[in-house]
N, C-alpha and C positions, 0 to 999 in steps of 0.2 A: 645776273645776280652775282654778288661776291663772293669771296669763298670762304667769308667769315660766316655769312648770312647759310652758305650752303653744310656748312659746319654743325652751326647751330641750332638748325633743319633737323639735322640726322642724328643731333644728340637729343634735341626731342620727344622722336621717332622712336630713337634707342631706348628714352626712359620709358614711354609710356607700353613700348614694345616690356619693356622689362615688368612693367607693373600690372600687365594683362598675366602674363606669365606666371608671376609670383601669385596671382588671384586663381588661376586657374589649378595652379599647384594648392592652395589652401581649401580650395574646395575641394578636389580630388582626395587632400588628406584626411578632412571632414566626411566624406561619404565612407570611403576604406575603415575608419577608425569608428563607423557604425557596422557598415556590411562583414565586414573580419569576422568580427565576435559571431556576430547572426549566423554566419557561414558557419562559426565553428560550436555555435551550441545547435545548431541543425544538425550538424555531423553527429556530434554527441549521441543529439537523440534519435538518430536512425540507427547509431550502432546500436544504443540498449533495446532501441524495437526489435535489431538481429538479434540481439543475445535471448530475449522472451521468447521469439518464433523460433527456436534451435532448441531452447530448454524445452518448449511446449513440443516439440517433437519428440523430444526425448522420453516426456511425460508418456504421451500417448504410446508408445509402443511399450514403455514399464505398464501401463494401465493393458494395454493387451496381450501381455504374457502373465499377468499375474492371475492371482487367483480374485475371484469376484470381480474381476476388471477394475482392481484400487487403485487408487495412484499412492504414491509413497506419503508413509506417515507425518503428519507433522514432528519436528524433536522434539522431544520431552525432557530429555536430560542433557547435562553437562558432562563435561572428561572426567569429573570426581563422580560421579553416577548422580547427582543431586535433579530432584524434580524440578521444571523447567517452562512450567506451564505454558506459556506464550515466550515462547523462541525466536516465534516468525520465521522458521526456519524449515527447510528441507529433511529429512532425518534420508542422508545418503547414504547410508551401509544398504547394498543391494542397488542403489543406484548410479553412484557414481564408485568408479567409471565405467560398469559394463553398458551406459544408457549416456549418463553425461561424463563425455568425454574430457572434458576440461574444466574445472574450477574455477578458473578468471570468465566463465561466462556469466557468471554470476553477481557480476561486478559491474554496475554500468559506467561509463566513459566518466558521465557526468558526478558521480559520487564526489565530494569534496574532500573526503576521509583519505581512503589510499585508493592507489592503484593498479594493487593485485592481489588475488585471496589471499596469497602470502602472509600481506602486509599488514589486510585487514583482520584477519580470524588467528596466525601462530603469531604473530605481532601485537596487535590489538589495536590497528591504527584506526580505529573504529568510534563513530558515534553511540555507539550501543551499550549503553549501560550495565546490561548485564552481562559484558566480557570481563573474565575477569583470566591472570594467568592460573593453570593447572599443571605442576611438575612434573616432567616427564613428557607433555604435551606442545605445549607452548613454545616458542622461540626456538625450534629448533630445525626451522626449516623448510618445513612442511606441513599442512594443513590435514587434518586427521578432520573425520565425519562428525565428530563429536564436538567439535570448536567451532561450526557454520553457527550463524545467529543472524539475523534478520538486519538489513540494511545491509545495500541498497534495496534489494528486492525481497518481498514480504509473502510470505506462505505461509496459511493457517491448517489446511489439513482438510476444510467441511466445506460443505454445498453452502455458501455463501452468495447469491444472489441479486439482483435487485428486486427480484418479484416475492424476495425474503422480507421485506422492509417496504412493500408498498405500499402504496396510499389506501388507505379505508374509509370511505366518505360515508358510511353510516354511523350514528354513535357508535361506540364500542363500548363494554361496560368495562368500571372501574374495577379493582379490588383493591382491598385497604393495604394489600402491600407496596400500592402503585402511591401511595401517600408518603410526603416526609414528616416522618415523627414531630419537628419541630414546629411544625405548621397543626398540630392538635392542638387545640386549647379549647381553655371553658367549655368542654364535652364536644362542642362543633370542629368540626374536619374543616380545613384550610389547605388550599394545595394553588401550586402555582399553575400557570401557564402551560407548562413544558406536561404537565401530568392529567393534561386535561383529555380531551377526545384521541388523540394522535398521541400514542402511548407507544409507539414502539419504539425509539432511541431510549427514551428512560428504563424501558423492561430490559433492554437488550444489555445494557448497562450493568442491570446487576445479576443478567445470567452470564454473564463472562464474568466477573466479579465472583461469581458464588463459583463458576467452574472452576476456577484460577484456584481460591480456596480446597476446595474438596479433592483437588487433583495433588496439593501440597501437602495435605492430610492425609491422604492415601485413600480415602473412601470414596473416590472414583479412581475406575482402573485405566493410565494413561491408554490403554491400546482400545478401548472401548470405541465398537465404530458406529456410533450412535451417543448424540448430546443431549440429551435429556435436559433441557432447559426449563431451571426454577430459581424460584425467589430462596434464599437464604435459608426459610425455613422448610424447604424441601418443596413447596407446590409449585407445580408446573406453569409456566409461564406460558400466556397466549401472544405470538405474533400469527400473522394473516395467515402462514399455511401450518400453523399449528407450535409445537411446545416441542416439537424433537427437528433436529438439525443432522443429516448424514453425514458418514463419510464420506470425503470425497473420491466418486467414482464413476466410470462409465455408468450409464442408464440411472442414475441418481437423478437427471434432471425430471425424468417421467413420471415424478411423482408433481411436477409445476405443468404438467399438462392435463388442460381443461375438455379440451372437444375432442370428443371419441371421432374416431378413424381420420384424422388430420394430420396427415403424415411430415409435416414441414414443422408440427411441436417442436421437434422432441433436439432438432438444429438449432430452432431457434431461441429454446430456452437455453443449449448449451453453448449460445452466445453470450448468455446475461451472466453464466456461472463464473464469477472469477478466480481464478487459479495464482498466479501471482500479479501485484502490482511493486511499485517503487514507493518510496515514504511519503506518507501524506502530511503537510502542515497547516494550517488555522489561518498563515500567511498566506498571500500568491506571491511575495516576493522570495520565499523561502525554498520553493520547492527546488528539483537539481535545474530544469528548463526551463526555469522563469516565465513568471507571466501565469502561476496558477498550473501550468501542464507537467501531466501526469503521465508514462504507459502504461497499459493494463493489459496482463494477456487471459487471455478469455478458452473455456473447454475448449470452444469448437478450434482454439489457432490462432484465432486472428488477434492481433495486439493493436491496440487504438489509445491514442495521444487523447489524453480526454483532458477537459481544462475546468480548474473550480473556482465554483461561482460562491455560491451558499451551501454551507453543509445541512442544512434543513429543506433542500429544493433538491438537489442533486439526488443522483444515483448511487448506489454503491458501489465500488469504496469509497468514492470522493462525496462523501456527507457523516452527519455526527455519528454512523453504526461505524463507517471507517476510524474517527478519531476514536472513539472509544477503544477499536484496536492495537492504533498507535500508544495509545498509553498503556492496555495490559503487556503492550511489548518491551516497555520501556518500566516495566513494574508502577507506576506511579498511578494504576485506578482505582479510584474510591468510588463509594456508594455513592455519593454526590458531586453530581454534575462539573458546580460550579468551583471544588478544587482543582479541576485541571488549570487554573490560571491563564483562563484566555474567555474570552467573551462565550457568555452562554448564547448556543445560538439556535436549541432546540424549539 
């Protein structure tokens, strides 16, 4: 062979050497340039899972030093003293820092807002509507207990359950406050869908609604540890375990246990009991871990990535008793449904 021919060979050899290479590299960067991200919103969310199991430890031992075994109040007010109904917030005077030690745990990786409580609550780097600045408070360094406000992580204060909001497969009866006004005509009652047998998001709806109100009016007293849930014109609203809602506290679940001397109740309802979650959205592509996922940490400690499907199927938080929180947190709930501006999907 010549050495033209043997040249020619091994330039080839060379090219097709080269163009394996180069394929091998584009694929290697195609996989990396999915797996990264994946790797790094995993990360994300295992950190916020440590931040929930560290607060919820903190939780539990303020709930066993205090009195009546409470956990700490929801906030009620603002740095101007102003009523504050849904804060979604912690109310930390007493808690932090003798329980939680550090303020950025409060903040999950994943929040798209800021960084650090800093950034988020004396700055306002905040999706949170109701921040607003307070002189004297604000920007100047340091995060005071009175400027915490809900987002990332969401705290109501009350025994808030799934077995709060469960399914009732027998009828239930109506009452006419479970009616929309606009749907009366020519003497006959007209009512949608949403108000028919399965009445509990709709009630739920406007006993947060009417709380929200009466607590800005001052005729409920914020420290009240007991919700007395009613319709607008004061009467008592039926969900499955009844028309009052507790504070949230040790032994609060024992009122969701059914069978006398079943000693594994009283764990496993305070599995159902949520304590704090992360923001819930209407989207799955909106949430901080894409893909619908959630963390929620739960009485008993344990924090679980739950992912949403249908907010009329799902559990609580992640169903329409959850969005209807998200919007008294964000001030924008009304009597009716279908002002939130997203698909009614009761």
């Amino acid at each position: 062979m010549s050495d033209e021919k043997r040249v020619s060979i091994r330039e080839r050899f060379t090219r097709m050497e080269f163009i394996v290479a180069l394929f091998i590299v584009v694929i290697a960067l195609i996989i990396f340039s999915t797996a990264i991200p994946q790797a790094l919103a995993l990360r994300d969310r295992q950190s916020c899972q440590e931040n929930l199991k560290t607060i919820g430890e903190a939780l539990r031992m303020y709930s066993i030093e205090s009195k009546r075994e409470s956990y700490p109040w929801a906030k009620m007010r603002d740095c101007a003293g102003n009523v504050q109904p849904w804060s979604g917030a912690l109310e930390l005077t007493g808690f932090y820092p003798e329980y939680l030690t550090d303020l950025d745990l409060l903040v999950c990786p994943s929040f798209p807002a800021g960084g650090s409580a800093v950034e988020i609550w004396d700055q306002g780097k905040t999706t949170n509507p109701r921040w607003k600045a307070v002189e004297g408070f604000s920007n100047n360094g340091t995060v005071e207990p009175c400027e915490v406000l809900a987002k990332p992580y969401y705290y109501y204060g009350w025994v808030l359950s799934e077995s709060t909001f469960e399914s009732v497969r027998k009828k239930r009866r109506l009452e006419p406050e479970d009616f929309k006004r606009d749907f009366v005509k020519g003497g006959g009652v007209h009512f949608t869908e949403e108000f028919g047998f399965s009445v509990h998001f709709p009630r739920f709806r406007m006993a947060v609604k009417t709380l929200e109100e009466k607590l800005e009016s001052g005729e409920v007293d914020a420290a009240s540890p007991t919700w007395n849930m009613e319709y607008s014109n004061g009467k008592a609203i039926e969900l499955p375990m009844g028309s009052t809602i507790e504070f949230l506290r040790t032994g609060a679940e024992r009122r969701y246990c059914r069978e006398i001397g079943d000693p594994a109740q009283s764990p496993r309802e305070q599995g159902k009991i949520v304590v704090l979650h992360e923001e819930l959205f209407s989207e799955r592509d909106r949430f901080y871990h894409g893909g619908g996922r959630t963390n929620v940490l739960y009485m008993d400690g344990h924090v679980a990535c739950q992912t949403w499907s249908h907010p009329g199927m799902q559990k609580f938080p992640l169903n329409e008793a959850g969005l209807i929180l998200m919007d008294a947190v964000d001030g924008t709930l009304t009597y009716e449904p279908e002002a939130r501006g997203v698909e009614n999907t009761m």
